[in-house]
N, C-alpha and C positions, 0 to 999 in steps of 0.2 A: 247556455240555455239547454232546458231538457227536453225530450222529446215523448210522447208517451204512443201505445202503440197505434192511438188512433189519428194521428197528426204523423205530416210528412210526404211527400208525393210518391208514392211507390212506382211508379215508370221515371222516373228522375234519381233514385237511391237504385234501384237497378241498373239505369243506364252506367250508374257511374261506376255500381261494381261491374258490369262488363266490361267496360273500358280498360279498368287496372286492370282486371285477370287478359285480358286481350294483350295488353302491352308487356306484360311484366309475366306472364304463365303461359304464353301463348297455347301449348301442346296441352296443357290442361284444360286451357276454355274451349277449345275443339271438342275435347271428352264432353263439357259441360255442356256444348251446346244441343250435343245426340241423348242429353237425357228425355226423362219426359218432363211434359212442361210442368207438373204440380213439384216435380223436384230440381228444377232448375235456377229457382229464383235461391231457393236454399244452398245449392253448392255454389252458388256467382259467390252469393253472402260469406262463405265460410273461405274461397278461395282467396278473396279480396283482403278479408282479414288476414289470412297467412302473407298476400302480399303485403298490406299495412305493414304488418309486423317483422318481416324479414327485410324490407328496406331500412329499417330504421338505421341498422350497423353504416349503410353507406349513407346515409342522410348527417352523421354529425361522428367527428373525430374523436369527440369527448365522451369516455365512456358512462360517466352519470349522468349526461344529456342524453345519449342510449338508455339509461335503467329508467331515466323518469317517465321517459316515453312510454315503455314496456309498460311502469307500474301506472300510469295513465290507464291502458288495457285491462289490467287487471282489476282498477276500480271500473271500468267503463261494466264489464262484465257481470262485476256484481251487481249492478247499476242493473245492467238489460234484465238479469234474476229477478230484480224485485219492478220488473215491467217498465222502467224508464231507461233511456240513455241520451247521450250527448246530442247536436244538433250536428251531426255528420255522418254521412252520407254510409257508410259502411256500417257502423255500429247503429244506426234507423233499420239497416235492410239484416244486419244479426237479432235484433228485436224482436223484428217480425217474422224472422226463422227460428225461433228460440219459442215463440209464442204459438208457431200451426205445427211446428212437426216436434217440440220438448227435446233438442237438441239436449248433449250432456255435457255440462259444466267443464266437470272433469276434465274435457277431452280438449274444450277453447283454453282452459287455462295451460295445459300441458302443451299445447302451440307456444305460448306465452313463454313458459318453462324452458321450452327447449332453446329459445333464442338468448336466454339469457345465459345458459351451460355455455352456448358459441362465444357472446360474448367476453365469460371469463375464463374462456378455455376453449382457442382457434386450433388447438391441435388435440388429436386425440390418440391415450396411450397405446390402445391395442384397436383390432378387428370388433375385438365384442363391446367395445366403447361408441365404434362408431355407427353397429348396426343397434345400438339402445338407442343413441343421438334420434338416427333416421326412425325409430321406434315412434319416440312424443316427436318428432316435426315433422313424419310423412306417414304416418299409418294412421294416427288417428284424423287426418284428413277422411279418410277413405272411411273411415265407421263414422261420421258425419256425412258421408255424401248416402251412405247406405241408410243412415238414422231419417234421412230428406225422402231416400223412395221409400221408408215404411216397412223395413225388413229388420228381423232379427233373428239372424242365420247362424249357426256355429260357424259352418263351413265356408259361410260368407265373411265372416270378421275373420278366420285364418289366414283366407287367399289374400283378405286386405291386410294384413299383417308383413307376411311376406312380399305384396306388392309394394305396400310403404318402404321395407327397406332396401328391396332390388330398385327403387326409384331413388330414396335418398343418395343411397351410394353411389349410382349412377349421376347425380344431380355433381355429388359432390367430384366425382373423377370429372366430368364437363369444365366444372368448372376451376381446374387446377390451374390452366394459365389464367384467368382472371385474380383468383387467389396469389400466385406467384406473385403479380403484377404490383401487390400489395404487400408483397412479401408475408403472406400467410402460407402456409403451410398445410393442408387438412388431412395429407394421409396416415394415416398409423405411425407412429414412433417404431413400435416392434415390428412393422412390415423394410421399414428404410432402414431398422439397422439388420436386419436379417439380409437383407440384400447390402448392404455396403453404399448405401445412396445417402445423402447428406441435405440436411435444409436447403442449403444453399444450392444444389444438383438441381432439384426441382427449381427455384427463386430461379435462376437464372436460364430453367427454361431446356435442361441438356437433354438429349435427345440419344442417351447413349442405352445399350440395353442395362445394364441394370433399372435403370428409368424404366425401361418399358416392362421389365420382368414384376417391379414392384405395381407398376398400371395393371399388368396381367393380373396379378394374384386380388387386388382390389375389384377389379372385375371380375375378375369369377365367383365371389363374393356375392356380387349381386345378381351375376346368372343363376345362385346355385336359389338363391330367395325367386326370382320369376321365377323358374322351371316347378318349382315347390309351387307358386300361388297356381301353376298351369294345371299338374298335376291333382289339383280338388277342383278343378271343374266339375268335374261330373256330381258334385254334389252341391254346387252354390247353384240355387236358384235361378233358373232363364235371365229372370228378371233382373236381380242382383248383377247380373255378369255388363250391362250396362255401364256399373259404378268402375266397373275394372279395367275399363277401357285403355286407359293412359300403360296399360302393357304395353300397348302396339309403340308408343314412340320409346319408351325402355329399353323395348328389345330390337328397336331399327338403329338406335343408337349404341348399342352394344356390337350389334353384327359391324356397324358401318368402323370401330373402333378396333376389334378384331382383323378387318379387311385392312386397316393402317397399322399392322402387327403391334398394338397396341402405344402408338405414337399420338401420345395425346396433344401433345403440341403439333399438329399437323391442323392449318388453321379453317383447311373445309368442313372438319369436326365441329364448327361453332355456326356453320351457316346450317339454314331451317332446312330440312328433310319436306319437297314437296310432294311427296307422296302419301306421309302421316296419314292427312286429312280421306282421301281414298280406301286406306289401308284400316282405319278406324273405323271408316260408315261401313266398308265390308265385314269385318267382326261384328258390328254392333246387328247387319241383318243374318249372319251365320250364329248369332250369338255362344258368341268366344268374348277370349281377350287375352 
Protein backbone atom coordinates (compact mmCIF):
# COMPACT_ATOMS: atom_id res chain seq x y z
CA UNK A 1 0.00 0.00 0.00
CA UNK A 2 0.94 3.63 -0.72
CA UNK A 3 1.00 6.46 1.24
CA UNK A 4 0.42 9.97 0.03
CA UNK A 5 1.58 13.06 1.66
CA UNK A 6 -1.39 13.61 3.53
CA UNK A 7 -1.98 10.12 5.32
CA UNK A 8 0.38 8.71 7.99
CA UNK A 9 1.01 9.70 11.69
CA UNK A 10 3.94 12.03 11.68
CA UNK A 11 4.83 11.56 15.52
CA UNK A 12 4.71 7.72 14.86
CA UNK A 13 7.13 8.01 11.35
CA UNK A 14 9.24 10.28 13.42
CA UNK A 15 9.49 8.28 16.51
CA UNK A 16 10.55 5.45 14.58
CA UNK A 17 13.21 7.28 12.59
CA UNK A 18 14.60 8.58 15.98
CA UNK A 19 14.87 5.33 17.15
CA UNK A 20 17.13 3.80 14.15
CA UNK A 21 19.32 6.82 13.92
CA UNK A 22 19.33 6.47 17.99
CA UNK A 23 20.33 2.82 17.76
CA UNK A 24 22.37 2.43 14.70
CA UNK A 25 24.09 6.37 14.30
CA UNK A 26 24.16 7.24 17.82
CA UNK A 27 26.92 10.36 17.40
CA UNK A 28 24.83 11.61 14.70
CA UNK A 29 21.37 11.64 16.27
CA UNK A 30 23.18 13.82 19.03
CA UNK A 31 24.12 16.21 16.14
CA UNK A 32 20.36 15.90 15.01
CA UNK A 33 18.95 16.32 17.99
CA UNK A 34 20.91 20.25 18.57
CA UNK A 35 19.39 21.25 15.39
CA UNK A 36 16.50 23.54 15.20
CA UNK A 37 13.30 22.00 15.27
CA UNK A 38 11.91 22.93 11.55
CA UNK A 39 15.17 20.93 10.57
CA UNK A 40 15.05 18.20 12.62
CA UNK A 41 12.36 16.01 11.61
CA UNK A 42 14.28 16.36 7.98
CA UNK A 43 17.68 15.06 9.07
CA UNK A 44 16.01 11.95 11.47
CA UNK A 45 14.43 11.36 7.86
CA UNK A 46 17.45 11.40 5.80
CA UNK A 47 19.70 9.81 8.59
CA UNK A 48 17.23 6.77 8.98
CA UNK A 49 17.29 6.21 5.41
CA UNK A 50 21.09 6.03 5.35
CA UNK A 51 20.63 3.54 8.29
CA UNK A 52 17.81 1.54 6.13
CA UNK A 53 20.25 1.34 3.65
CA UNK A 54 23.57 0.48 5.04
CA UNK A 55 22.19 -2.32 7.16
CA UNK A 56 20.96 -4.06 4.44
CA UNK A 57 24.75 -5.70 3.57
CA UNK A 58 24.36 -7.35 7.31
CA UNK A 59 20.81 -8.06 7.03
CA UNK A 60 21.09 -10.92 4.05
CA UNK A 61 24.30 -12.95 2.94
CA UNK A 62 22.89 -13.13 -0.60
CA UNK A 63 24.13 -10.45 -2.58
CA UNK A 64 21.00 -10.06 -5.04
CA UNK A 65 18.77 -10.16 -1.88
CA UNK A 66 21.21 -7.08 -1.13
CA UNK A 67 20.64 -5.40 -4.80
CA UNK A 68 16.67 -6.00 -4.57
CA UNK A 69 16.59 -4.27 -1.58
CA UNK A 70 18.73 -1.40 -2.71
CA UNK A 71 16.64 -1.29 -6.03
CA UNK A 72 13.41 -1.42 -3.67
CA UNK A 73 15.01 2.36 -2.67
CA UNK A 74 15.44 3.38 -5.58
CA UNK A 75 11.83 2.88 -6.88
CA UNK A 76 10.67 3.86 -3.43
CA UNK A 77 12.34 7.17 -4.32
CA UNK A 78 10.93 7.75 -7.51
CA UNK A 79 7.74 6.91 -5.88
CA UNK A 80 8.27 9.78 -3.05
CA UNK A 81 9.21 12.40 -6.53
CA UNK A 82 5.89 11.90 -7.85
CA UNK A 83 4.27 12.53 -4.15
CA UNK A 84 3.50 8.90 -2.97
CA UNK A 85 5.53 6.13 -1.19
CA UNK A 86 5.29 2.80 0.40
CA UNK A 87 3.46 2.23 3.76
CA UNK A 88 6.74 2.63 5.94
CA UNK A 89 7.73 4.41 8.41
CA UNK A 90 11.03 5.95 6.88
CA UNK A 91 10.06 6.47 3.27
CA UNK A 92 6.30 8.43 5.00
CA UNK A 93 8.84 10.62 6.97
CA UNK A 94 11.51 11.13 3.44
CA UNK A 95 7.87 12.19 1.70
CA UNK A 96 7.39 14.65 3.91
CA UNK A 97 10.98 15.94 3.85
CA UNK A 98 11.16 15.84 0.23
CA UNK A 99 7.68 17.71 0.00
CA UNK A 100 8.60 21.11 2.87
CA UNK A 101 12.27 21.57 2.27
CA UNK A 102 12.60 19.90 -2.07
CA UNK A 103 15.31 17.71 -0.86
CA UNK A 104 17.73 16.70 -4.08
CA UNK A 105 17.09 13.60 -5.68
CA UNK A 106 20.44 13.34 -6.85
CA UNK A 107 21.76 13.30 -3.53
CA UNK A 108 19.09 10.25 -1.83
CA UNK A 109 20.04 8.28 -4.82
CA UNK A 110 23.77 8.57 -4.55
CA UNK A 111 23.23 7.19 -0.82
CA UNK A 112 21.68 4.37 -2.77
CA UNK A 113 24.72 4.34 -5.26
CA UNK A 114 27.31 4.37 -2.88
CA UNK A 115 26.07 1.02 -1.14
CA UNK A 116 25.93 -0.72 -3.96
CA UNK A 117 29.94 0.23 -5.12
CA UNK A 118 30.41 -1.44 -1.28
CA UNK A 119 28.62 -4.01 -2.13
CA UNK A 120 30.55 -5.07 -5.36
CA UNK A 121 33.69 -3.82 -4.28
CA UNK A 122 34.63 -4.27 -0.12
CA UNK A 123 38.02 -3.15 -0.84
CA UNK A 124 39.22 -0.24 -2.41
CA UNK A 125 42.27 0.34 -4.95
CA UNK A 126 43.70 3.54 -3.77
CA UNK A 127 43.27 6.65 -1.15
CA UNK A 128 41.41 8.62 -3.96
CA UNK A 129 38.79 5.58 -4.22
CA UNK A 130 38.03 5.57 -0.91
CA UNK A 131 37.66 9.41 -0.26
CA UNK A 132 35.10 9.30 -3.56
CA UNK A 133 33.29 6.16 -1.73
CA UNK A 134 33.04 8.51 1.65
CA UNK A 135 32.27 11.43 -1.19
CA UNK A 136 28.29 9.88 -2.33
CA UNK A 137 27.83 7.98 1.33
CA UNK A 138 28.86 10.78 3.82
CA UNK A 139 28.94 14.17 2.30
CA UNK A 140 25.95 14.24 0.70
CA UNK A 141 24.36 13.44 3.89
CA UNK A 142 25.52 16.76 5.09
CA UNK A 143 24.20 18.99 1.82
CA UNK A 144 20.82 17.26 2.93
CA UNK A 145 20.97 18.20 6.43
CA UNK A 146 22.02 21.77 5.11
CA UNK A 147 19.10 21.55 2.26
CA UNK A 148 16.68 20.82 5.91
CA UNK A 149 17.87 24.28 7.59
CA UNK A 150 17.38 26.38 4.28
CA UNK A 151 20.99 27.25 3.30
CA UNK A 152 22.79 27.50 0.17
CA UNK A 153 26.34 28.27 0.98
CA UNK A 154 29.43 27.81 -1.19
CA UNK A 155 31.44 27.58 1.83
CA UNK A 156 28.87 25.52 3.43
CA UNK A 157 28.66 22.73 0.96
CA UNK A 158 32.91 22.70 0.87
CA UNK A 159 33.27 22.38 4.78
CA UNK A 160 30.37 19.64 4.21
CA UNK A 161 32.47 17.99 1.56
CA UNK A 162 35.43 17.73 3.43
CA UNK A 163 33.59 16.78 6.61
CA UNK A 164 31.86 13.89 4.78
CA UNK A 165 34.92 12.40 4.07
CA UNK A 166 37.16 13.00 7.27
CA UNK A 167 33.88 11.25 8.73
CA UNK A 168 33.63 8.43 6.08
CA UNK A 169 37.14 7.51 6.46
CA UNK A 170 37.13 7.70 9.89
CA UNK A 171 33.79 5.49 10.09
CA UNK A 172 35.59 3.21 7.88
CA UNK A 173 39.28 2.91 10.15
CA UNK A 174 36.48 2.21 13.36
CA UNK A 175 35.36 0.08 11.91
CA UNK A 176 38.38 -2.37 10.68
CA UNK A 177 37.90 -5.10 13.47
CA UNK A 178 34.19 -5.43 12.86
CA UNK A 179 35.18 -5.72 8.95
CA UNK A 180 38.12 -8.15 9.81
CA UNK A 181 35.63 -10.11 11.71
CA UNK A 182 34.06 -10.73 8.42
CA UNK A 183 36.94 -10.97 6.82
CA UNK A 184 36.54 -7.85 4.79
CA UNK A 185 39.14 -5.87 4.31
CA UNK A 186 38.37 -1.65 3.64
CA UNK A 187 41.60 -0.16 3.66
CA UNK A 188 43.36 0.83 0.40
CA UNK A 189 45.27 -1.92 -1.60
CA UNK A 190 48.06 0.78 -2.53
CA UNK A 191 48.28 1.77 1.18
CA UNK A 192 49.07 -2.24 2.41
CA UNK A 193 51.21 -2.89 -0.17
CA UNK A 194 53.26 0.15 0.34
CA UNK A 195 53.65 -0.82 3.78
CA UNK A 196 54.18 -4.49 3.36
CA UNK A 197 50.86 -5.40 5.30
CA UNK A 198 48.73 -8.31 3.81
CA UNK A 199 44.75 -9.10 3.90
CA UNK A 200 45.26 -11.41 6.11
CA UNK A 201 47.60 -8.87 8.74
CA UNK A 202 44.53 -6.94 9.24
CA UNK A 203 41.74 -10.44 9.12
CA UNK A 204 43.56 -11.64 11.83
CA UNK A 205 43.64 -8.61 13.82
CA UNK A 206 47.91 -8.00 14.15
CA UNK A 207 48.76 -5.48 15.93
CA UNK A 208 52.22 -4.99 14.64
CA UNK A 209 53.47 -1.59 13.46
CA UNK A 210 53.36 -1.86 10.03
CA UNK A 211 49.44 -2.21 10.87
CA UNK A 212 49.50 0.69 12.69
CA UNK A 213 51.77 2.78 10.14
CA UNK A 214 49.21 1.83 7.35
CA UNK A 215 46.18 3.10 10.43
CA UNK A 216 48.39 6.14 10.60
CA UNK A 217 48.57 7.10 6.94
CA UNK A 218 44.56 6.32 6.66
CA UNK A 219 44.15 8.65 9.33
CA UNK A 220 45.75 11.41 8.45
CA UNK A 221 43.64 11.21 5.56
CA UNK A 222 40.93 12.24 7.32
CA UNK A 223 42.61 14.76 9.61
CA UNK A 224 43.93 16.31 6.64
CA UNK A 225 39.76 16.70 5.17
CA UNK A 226 38.51 18.06 9.12
CA UNK A 227 41.42 20.46 9.52
CA UNK A 228 40.30 21.62 5.65
CA UNK A 229 36.30 21.66 6.67
CA UNK A 230 37.71 23.67 10.05
CA UNK A 231 39.68 25.96 8.26
CA UNK A 232 36.38 27.79 6.17
CA UNK A 233 34.72 28.54 9.13
CA UNK A 234 35.02 31.71 9.00
CA UNK A 235 33.03 31.76 6.01
CA UNK A 236 30.07 29.03 6.50
CA UNK A 237 27.36 30.72 7.84
CA UNK A 238 26.54 30.78 11.99
CA UNK A 239 23.71 29.12 11.17
CA UNK A 240 24.98 26.37 8.81
CA UNK A 241 27.94 25.46 11.28
CA UNK A 242 25.05 23.58 13.43
CA UNK A 243 24.83 20.97 10.30
CA UNK A 244 28.72 20.46 10.98
CA UNK A 245 28.47 19.31 14.25
CA UNK A 246 29.29 15.48 14.05
CA UNK A 247 33.17 17.19 13.74
CA UNK A 248 33.22 17.06 17.33
CA UNK A 249 32.97 13.00 17.68
CA UNK A 250 35.35 12.81 14.26
CA UNK A 251 37.95 14.60 15.84
CA UNK A 252 37.50 12.88 19.61
CA UNK A 253 37.88 9.85 17.85
CA UNK A 254 40.80 10.69 15.98
CA UNK A 255 42.75 12.14 19.04
CA UNK A 256 41.59 9.20 21.15
CA UNK A 257 43.27 6.74 18.08
CA UNK A 258 46.38 8.79 17.86
CA UNK A 259 46.77 8.56 21.96
CA UNK A 260 46.65 4.45 21.19
CA UNK A 261 49.59 5.22 18.55
CA UNK A 262 47.28 4.32 16.06
CA UNK A 263 46.29 0.56 17.40
CA UNK A 264 43.05 0.24 16.16
CA UNK A 265 42.44 -2.95 17.43
CA UNK A 266 42.68 -1.61 21.01
CA UNK A 267 38.97 -2.55 22.04
CA UNK A 268 38.24 0.86 24.17
CA UNK A 269 38.30 2.50 20.68
CA UNK A 270 34.81 0.81 20.05
CA UNK A 271 33.21 1.86 23.35
CA UNK A 272 31.01 5.36 23.28
CA UNK A 273 33.04 8.65 24.15
CA UNK A 274 30.80 10.21 27.14
CA UNK A 275 31.91 13.30 26.63
CA UNK A 276 30.73 13.76 22.81
CA UNK A 277 27.41 14.90 23.95
CA UNK A 278 28.91 17.94 26.26
CA UNK A 279 31.59 18.66 23.72
CA UNK A 280 28.74 19.10 20.86
CA UNK A 281 26.29 21.36 22.93
CA UNK A 282 29.41 23.53 23.60
CA UNK A 283 30.34 23.97 19.93
CA UNK A 284 26.91 24.08 18.96
CA UNK A 285 26.64 27.51 21.62
CA UNK A 286 30.33 28.93 20.58
CA UNK A 287 29.11 28.04 17.20
CA UNK A 288 32.02 26.00 15.69
CA UNK A 289 32.45 22.52 14.74
Amino acid sequence: MYATSKTGTPTATTNYCLDAVRRSDYENFLATMLLPQQARSVALAVRAFNVEISQIQDLTTEKLMAKMRLQFWRETIDEIYKGSAPRQPVAVALLRAVETHKLSKRWLKSLIDSREDWLNNKQFSSLEAMESYCEKSNSVLYYLVLQGLGIENINADHAASHLGKAEGITRLIRGIPHHASKRVVCIPRDILMQHGVSQEDIIRGSREQPVKDVVFETASLAHQHLKHARTLMKGVPSEARVALLPAVAVSSYLTALQHCHFDVFQPHLQLRNNLIPLKMLWSKFTKQY
